[in-house]
C-alpha positions in Angstrom: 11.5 4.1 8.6 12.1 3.4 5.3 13.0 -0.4 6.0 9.4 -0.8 7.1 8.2 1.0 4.2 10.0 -1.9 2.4 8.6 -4.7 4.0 4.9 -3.2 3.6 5.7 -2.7 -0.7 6.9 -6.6 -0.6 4.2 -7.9 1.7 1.6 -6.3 -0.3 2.9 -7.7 -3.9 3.5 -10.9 -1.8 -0.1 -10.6 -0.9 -1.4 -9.3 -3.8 -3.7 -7.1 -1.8 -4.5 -3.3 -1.9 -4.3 -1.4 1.3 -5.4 2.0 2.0 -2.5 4.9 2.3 -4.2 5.2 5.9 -3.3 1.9 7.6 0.2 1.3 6.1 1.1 4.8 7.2 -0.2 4.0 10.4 1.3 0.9 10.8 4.8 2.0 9.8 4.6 5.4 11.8 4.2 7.9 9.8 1.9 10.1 8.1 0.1 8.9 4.6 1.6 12.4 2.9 5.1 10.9 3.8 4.5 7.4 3.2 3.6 8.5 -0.2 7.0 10.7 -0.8 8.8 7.5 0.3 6.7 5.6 -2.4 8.2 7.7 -4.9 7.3 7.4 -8.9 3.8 5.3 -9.5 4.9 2.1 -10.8 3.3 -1.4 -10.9 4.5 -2.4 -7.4 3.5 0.3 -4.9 0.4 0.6 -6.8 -1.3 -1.6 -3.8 -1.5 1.7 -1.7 -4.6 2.8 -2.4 -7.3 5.8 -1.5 -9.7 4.6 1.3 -12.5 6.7 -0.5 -12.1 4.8 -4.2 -10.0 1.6 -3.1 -7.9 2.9 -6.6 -4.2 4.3 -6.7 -4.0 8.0 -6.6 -2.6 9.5 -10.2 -2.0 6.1 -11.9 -2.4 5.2 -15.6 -3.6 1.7 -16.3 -0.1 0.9 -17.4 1.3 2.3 -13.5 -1.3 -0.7 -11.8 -0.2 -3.9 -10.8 -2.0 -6.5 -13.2 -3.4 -8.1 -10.9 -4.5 -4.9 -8.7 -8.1 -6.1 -8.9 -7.7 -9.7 -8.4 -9.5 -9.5 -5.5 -12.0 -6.7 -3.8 -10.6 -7.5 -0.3 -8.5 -3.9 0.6 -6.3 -3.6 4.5 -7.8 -1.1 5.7 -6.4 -1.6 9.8 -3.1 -0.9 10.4 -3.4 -3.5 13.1 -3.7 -6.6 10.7 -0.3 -4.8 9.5 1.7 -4.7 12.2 0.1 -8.8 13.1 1.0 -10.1 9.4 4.9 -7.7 9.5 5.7 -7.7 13.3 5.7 -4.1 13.7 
């Protein structure tokens, strides 16, 4: 599981694209409380996983956010374009 985890995190900062906690946990197969534990620490690069709610990172300073988090206002929000874009 976590090797999927993996390839969201790059895909995203590949991407440069938020995604809600929602669809990558659903994509990957697991629930968004665990996807988060496997996240670990906030820190620039998982910072893409964002609330569907506020489109913002749970818990994270400014310094925590990618700088280029807001580059643009398109979030994932289907785990299907996920598993399209990764193969899963």
């Amino acid at each position: 599981m976590q090797e999927k985890t993996t390839s969201v995190v790059d895909y995203l900062n590949e991407v440069k694209t938020r995604c809600t906690f929602n669809a990558a946990a659903e994509a990957i197969g697991i629930t968004p409380q665990a996807l988060k534990k496997q996240l670990g620490e906030a820190r620039p690069e998982v910072s893409w996983f964002v609330s569907s709610t506020s489109g913002e990172p749970l818990r994270y300073t400014d310094s925590e956010k990618h700088p280029e988090l807001y580059r643009t206002t398109r979030i994932i929000t289907s785990a299907k374009v996920l598993k399209r874009n990764l193969g899963l």
